[in-house]
C-alpha positions as CSV (number, residue, x, y, z in Angstrom):
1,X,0.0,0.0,0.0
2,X,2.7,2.4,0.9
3,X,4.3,1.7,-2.8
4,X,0.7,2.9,-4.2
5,X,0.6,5.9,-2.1
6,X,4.3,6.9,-2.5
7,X,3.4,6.6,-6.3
8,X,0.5,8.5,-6.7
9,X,2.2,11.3,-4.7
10,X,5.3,11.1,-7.2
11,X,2.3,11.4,-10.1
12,X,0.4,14.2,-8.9
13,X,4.1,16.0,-7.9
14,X,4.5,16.0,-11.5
15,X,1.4,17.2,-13.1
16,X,1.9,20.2,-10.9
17,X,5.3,21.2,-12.1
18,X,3.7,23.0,-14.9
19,X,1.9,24.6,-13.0
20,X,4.7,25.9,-10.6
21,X,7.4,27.0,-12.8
22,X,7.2,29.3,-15.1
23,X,8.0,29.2,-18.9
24,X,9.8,31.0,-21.7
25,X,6.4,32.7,-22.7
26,X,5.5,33.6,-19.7
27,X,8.5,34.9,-18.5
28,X,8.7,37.0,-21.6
29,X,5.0,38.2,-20.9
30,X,6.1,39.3,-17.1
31,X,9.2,41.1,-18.4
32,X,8.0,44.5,-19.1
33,X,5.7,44.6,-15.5
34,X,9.0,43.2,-13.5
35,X,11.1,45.8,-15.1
36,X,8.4,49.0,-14.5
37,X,8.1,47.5,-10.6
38,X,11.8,47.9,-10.4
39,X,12.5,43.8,-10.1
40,X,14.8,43.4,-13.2
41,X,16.9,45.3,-14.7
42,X,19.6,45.2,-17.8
43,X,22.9,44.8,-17.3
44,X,26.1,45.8,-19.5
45,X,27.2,41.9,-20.3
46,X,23.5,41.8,-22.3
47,X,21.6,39.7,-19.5
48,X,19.3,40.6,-17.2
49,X,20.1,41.3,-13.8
50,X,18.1,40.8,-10.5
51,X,17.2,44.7,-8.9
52,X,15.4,43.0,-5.5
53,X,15.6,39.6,-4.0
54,X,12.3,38.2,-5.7
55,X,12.2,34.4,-6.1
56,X,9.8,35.4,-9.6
57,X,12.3,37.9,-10.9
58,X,15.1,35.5,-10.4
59,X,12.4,32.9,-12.3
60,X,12.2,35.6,-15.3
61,X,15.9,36.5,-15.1
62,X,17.0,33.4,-15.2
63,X,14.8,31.9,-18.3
64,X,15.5,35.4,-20.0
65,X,18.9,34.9,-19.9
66,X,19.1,31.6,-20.8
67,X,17.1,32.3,-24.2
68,X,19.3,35.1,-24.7
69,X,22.9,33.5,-24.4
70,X,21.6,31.0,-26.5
71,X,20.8,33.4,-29.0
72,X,24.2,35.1,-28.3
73,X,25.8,32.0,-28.7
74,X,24.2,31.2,-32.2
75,X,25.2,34.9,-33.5
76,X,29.1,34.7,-32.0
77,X,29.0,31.6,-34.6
78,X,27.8,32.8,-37.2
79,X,29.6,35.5,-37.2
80,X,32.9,34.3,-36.1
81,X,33.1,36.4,-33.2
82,X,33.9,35.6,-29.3
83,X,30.3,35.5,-27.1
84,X,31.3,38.0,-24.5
85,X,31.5,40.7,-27.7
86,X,28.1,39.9,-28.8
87,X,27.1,40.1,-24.9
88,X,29.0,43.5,-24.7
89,X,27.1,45.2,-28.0
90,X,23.9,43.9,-26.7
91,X,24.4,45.0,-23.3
92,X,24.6,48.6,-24.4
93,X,21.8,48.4,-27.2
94,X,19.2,46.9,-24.4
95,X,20.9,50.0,-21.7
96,X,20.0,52.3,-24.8
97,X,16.8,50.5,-25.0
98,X,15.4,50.9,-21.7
99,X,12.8,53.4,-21.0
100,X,13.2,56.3,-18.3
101,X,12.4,55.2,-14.7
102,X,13.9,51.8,-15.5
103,X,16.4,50.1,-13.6
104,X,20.3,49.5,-15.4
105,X,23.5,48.7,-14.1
106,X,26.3,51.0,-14.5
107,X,29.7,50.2,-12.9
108,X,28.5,47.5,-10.7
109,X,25.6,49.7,-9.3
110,X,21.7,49.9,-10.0
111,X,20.1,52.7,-11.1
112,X,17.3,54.6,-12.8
113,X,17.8,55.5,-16.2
């Protein structure tokens, strides 16, 4: 019996894993709202950067950033370039990019553009 109920608990554990973590989409859809509250904010190496200690905007950060080196990745390839320069030119369009009252990191410190 114990087998049974240690089994169905595994089960249901992993329906609800969906529904716990957040996705690519959804991180993407958050994106603009964390950064306006102030809980993300870009960063010169062209990733995102955690403002406040919020276990969602580490979530978004972190599934941001992953799309985005991957992308990094494919265009330091194709161009025949080293990553941390494509990281570096996007790092200072997305600082260019970011509206006024937006959080960026300049020299190791956060601050409002």
């Amino acid at each position: 019996m114990k087998t049974v109920h240690k089994l169905m608990l595994s089960v249901l554990f992993a329906i609800s894993l969906p529904v716990l973590a957040m996705d690519l989409q959804q991180a993407m859809s958050a994106l603009g709202s964390a950064k306006t509250q102030g809980l993300v904010g870009e960063q010169p190496n062209g990733y995102l950067g955690v403002v406040g200690s919020s276990a969602q905007a580490k979530e978004i950060a972190g599934l941001i950033n992953k799309a985005r080196k991957a992308e990094y990745q494919k265009l330091a390839a194709k161009n025949g370039i080293q990553l941390s320069d494509v990281e570096a030119i996007a790092g200072k369009k997305a600082i260019e990019k970011t509206e006024a009252g937006q959080f960026i990191q300049l020299n190791g410190q956060w601050q409002k553009k």
